[in-house]
Backbone as a printed PyTorch tensor [residue, N CA C, xyz], in Angstrom:
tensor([[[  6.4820,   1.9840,  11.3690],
         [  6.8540,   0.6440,  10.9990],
         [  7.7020,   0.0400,  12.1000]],

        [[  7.1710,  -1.3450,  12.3650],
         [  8.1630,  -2.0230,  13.3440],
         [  8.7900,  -3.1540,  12.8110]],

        [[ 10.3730,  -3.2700,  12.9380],
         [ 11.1380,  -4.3800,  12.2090],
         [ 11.6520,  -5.1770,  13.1480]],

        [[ 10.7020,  -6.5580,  13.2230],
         [ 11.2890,  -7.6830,  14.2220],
         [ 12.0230,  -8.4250,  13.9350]],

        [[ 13.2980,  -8.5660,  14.2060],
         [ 14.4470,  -9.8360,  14.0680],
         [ 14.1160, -11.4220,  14.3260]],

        [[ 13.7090, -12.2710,  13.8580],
         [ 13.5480, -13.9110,  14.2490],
         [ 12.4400, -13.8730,  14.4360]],

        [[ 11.6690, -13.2620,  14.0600],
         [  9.8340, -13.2440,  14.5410],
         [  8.9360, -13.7410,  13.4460]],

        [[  9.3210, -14.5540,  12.4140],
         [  8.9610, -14.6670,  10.9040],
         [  8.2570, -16.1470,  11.3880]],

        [[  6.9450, -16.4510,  10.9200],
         [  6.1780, -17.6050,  10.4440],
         [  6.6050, -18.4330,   9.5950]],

        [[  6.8830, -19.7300,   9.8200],
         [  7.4130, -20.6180,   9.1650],
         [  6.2810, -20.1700,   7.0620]],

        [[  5.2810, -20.3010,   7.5820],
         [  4.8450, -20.2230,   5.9120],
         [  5.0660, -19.1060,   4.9420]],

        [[  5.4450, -17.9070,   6.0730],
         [  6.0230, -16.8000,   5.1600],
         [  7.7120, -16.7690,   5.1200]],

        [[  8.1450, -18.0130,   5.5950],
         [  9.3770, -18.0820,   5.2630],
         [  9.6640, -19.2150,   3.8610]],

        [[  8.5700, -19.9740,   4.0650],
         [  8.8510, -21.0740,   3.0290],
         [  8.3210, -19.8050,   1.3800]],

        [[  7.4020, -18.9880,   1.4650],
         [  6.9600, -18.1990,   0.4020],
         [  7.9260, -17.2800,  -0.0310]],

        [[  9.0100, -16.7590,   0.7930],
         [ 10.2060, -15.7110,   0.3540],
         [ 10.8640, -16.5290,  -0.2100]],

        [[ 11.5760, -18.0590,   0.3290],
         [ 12.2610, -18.8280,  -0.2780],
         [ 12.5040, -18.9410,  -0.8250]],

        [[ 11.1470, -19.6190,  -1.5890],
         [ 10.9710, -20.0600,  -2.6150],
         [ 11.0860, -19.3630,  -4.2050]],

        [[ 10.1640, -17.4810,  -3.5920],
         [ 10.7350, -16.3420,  -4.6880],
         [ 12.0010, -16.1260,  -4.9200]],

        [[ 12.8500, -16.2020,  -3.7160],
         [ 14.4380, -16.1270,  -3.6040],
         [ 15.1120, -17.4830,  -4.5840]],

        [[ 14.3580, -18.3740,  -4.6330],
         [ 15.0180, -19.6430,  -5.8540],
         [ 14.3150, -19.1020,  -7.1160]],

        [[ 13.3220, -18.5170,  -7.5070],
         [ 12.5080, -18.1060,  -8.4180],
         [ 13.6400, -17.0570,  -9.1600]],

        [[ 13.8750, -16.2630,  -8.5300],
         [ 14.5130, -15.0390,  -9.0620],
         [ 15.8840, -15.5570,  -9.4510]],

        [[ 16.4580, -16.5210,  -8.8600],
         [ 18.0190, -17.1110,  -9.2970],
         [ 17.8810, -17.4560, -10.1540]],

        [[ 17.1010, -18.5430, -10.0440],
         [ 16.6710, -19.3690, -11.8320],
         [ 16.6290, -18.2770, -12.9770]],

        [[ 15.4030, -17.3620, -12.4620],
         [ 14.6910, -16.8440, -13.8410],
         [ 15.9200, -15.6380, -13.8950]],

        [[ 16.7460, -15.5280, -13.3290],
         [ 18.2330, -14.2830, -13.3300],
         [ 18.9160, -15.0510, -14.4520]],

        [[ 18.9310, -16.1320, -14.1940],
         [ 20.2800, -17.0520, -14.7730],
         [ 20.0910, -17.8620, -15.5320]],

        [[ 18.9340, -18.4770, -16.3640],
         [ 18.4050, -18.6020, -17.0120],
         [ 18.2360, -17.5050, -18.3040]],

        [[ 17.1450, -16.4200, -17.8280],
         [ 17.3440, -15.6270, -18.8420],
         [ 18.5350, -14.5620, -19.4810]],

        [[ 19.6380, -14.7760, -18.5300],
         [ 20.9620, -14.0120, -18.5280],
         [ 20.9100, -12.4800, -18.1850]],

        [[ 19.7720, -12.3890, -17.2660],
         [ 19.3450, -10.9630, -16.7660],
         [ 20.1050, -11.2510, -14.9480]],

        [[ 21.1500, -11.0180, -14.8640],
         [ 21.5480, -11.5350, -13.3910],
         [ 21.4520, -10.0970, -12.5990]],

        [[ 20.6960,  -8.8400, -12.9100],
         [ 20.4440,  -8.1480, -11.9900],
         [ 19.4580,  -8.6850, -11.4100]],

        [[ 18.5690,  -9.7330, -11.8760],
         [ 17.0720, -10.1580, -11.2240],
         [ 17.4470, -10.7650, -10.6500]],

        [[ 18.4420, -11.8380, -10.7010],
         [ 19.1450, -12.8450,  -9.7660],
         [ 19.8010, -12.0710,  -8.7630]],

        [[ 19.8570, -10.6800,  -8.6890],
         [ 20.7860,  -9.8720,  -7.6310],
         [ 19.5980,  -9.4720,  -6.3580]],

        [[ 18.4400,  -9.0200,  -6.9800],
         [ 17.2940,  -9.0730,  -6.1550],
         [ 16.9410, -10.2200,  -5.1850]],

        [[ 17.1410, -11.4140,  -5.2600],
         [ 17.2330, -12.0990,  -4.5220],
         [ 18.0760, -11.9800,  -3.2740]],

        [[ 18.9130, -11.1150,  -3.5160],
         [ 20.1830, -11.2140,  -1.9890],
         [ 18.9560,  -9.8700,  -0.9150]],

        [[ 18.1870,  -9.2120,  -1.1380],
         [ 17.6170,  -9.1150,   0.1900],
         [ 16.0990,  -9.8360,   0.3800]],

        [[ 16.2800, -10.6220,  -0.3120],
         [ 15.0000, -11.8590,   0.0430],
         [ 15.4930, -12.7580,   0.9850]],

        [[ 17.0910, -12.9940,   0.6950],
         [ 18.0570, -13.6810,   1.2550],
         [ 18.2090, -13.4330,   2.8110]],

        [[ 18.1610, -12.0100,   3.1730],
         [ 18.8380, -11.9730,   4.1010],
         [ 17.7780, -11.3420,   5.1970]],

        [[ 16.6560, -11.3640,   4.6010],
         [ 15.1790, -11.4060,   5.1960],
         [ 14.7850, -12.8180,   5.4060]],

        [[ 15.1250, -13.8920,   5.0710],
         [ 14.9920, -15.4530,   5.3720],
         [ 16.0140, -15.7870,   6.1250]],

        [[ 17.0360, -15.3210,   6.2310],
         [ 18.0390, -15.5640,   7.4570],
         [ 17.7930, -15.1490,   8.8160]],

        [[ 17.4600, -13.3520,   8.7290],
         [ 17.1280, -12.9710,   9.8500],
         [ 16.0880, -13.1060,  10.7300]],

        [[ 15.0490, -13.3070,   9.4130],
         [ 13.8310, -13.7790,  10.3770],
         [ 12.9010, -12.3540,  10.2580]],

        [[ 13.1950, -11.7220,   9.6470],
         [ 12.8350, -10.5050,   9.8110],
         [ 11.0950, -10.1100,   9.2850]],

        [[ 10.5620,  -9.3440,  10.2730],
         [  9.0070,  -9.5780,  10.0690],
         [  8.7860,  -7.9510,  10.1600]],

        [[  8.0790,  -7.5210,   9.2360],
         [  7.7690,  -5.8290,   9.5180],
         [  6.5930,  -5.5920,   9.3690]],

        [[  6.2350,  -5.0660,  10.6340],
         [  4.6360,  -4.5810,  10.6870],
         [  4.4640,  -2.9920,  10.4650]],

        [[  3.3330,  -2.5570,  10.3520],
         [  2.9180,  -1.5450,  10.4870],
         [  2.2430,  -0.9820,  12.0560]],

        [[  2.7600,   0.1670,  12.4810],
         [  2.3270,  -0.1840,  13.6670],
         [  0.9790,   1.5050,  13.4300]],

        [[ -0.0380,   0.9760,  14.0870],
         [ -1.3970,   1.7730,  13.8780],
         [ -1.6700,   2.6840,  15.2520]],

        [[ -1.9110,   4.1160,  15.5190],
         [ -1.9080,   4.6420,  16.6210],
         [ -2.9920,   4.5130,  17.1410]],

        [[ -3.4570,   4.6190,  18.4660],
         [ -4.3170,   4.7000,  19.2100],
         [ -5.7410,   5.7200,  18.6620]],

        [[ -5.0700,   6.6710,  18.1890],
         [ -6.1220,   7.4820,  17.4680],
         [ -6.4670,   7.1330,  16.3570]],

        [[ -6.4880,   6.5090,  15.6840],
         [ -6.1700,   6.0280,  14.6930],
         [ -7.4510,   5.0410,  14.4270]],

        [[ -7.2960,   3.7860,  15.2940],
         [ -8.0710,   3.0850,  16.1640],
         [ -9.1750,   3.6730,  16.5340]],

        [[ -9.2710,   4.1390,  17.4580],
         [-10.9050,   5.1670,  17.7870],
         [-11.2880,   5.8890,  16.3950]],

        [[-10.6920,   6.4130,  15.9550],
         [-11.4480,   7.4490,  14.7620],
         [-11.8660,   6.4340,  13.7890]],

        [[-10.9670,   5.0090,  13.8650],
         [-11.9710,   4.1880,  12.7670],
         [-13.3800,   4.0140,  13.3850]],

        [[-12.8550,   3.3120,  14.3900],
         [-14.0490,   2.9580,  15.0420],
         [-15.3220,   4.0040,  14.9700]],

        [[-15.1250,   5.0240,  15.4750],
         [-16.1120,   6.0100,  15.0370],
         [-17.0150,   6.0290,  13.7080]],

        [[-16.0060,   6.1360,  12.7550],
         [-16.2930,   6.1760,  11.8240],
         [-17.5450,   4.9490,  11.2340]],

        [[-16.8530,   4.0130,  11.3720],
         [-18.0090,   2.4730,  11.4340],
         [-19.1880,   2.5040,  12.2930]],

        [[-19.3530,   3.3000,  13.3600],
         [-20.3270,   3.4040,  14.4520],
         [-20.9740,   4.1580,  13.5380]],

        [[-21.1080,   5.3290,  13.1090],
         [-21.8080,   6.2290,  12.1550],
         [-22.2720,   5.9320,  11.2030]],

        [[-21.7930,   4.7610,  10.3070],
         [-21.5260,   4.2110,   8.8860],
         [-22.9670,   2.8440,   9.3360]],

        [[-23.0910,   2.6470,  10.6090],
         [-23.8580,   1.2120,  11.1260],
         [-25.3220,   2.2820,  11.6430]],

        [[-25.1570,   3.1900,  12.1290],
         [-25.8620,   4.2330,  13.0460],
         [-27.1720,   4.7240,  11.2160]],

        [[-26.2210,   5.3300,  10.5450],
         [-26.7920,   5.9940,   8.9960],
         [-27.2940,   4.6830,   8.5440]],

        [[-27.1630,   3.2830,   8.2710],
         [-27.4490,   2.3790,   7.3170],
         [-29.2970,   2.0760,   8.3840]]])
């Protein structure tokens, strides 16, 4: 896994946001404010910017590939 600081897409920032106002409401509203507590690392994943990929190895890569070559090769 790779965790990038400030590397976040504006539309997957407006979509955390928005869950991050979702979860306040529906915390505080229904008087369940641990759900409203879940929001503080939605929070601080919309501040930082923070984007986490998966990162896929080189072998990984070829052996799919293989795999699909065989899968196209048999059909």
């Amino acid at each position: 896994m790779k965790v990038e600081l400030f590397n976040l897409a504006i539309d997957t920032l407006f979509i955390r946001y928005n869950l991050m106002i979702a979860l306040v409401v529906l915390g505080v509203v229904t008087g369940w404010y641990w759900v409203a507590a879940l929001a503080l690392p939605l929070f601080l994943t919309c501040i930082t910017g923070m984007k986490i990929t998966r990162t896929v190895t080189e072998e990984a890569k070829t052996s799919r590939m293989n795999t699909l070559k065989r899968q196209r090769i048999a059909a």
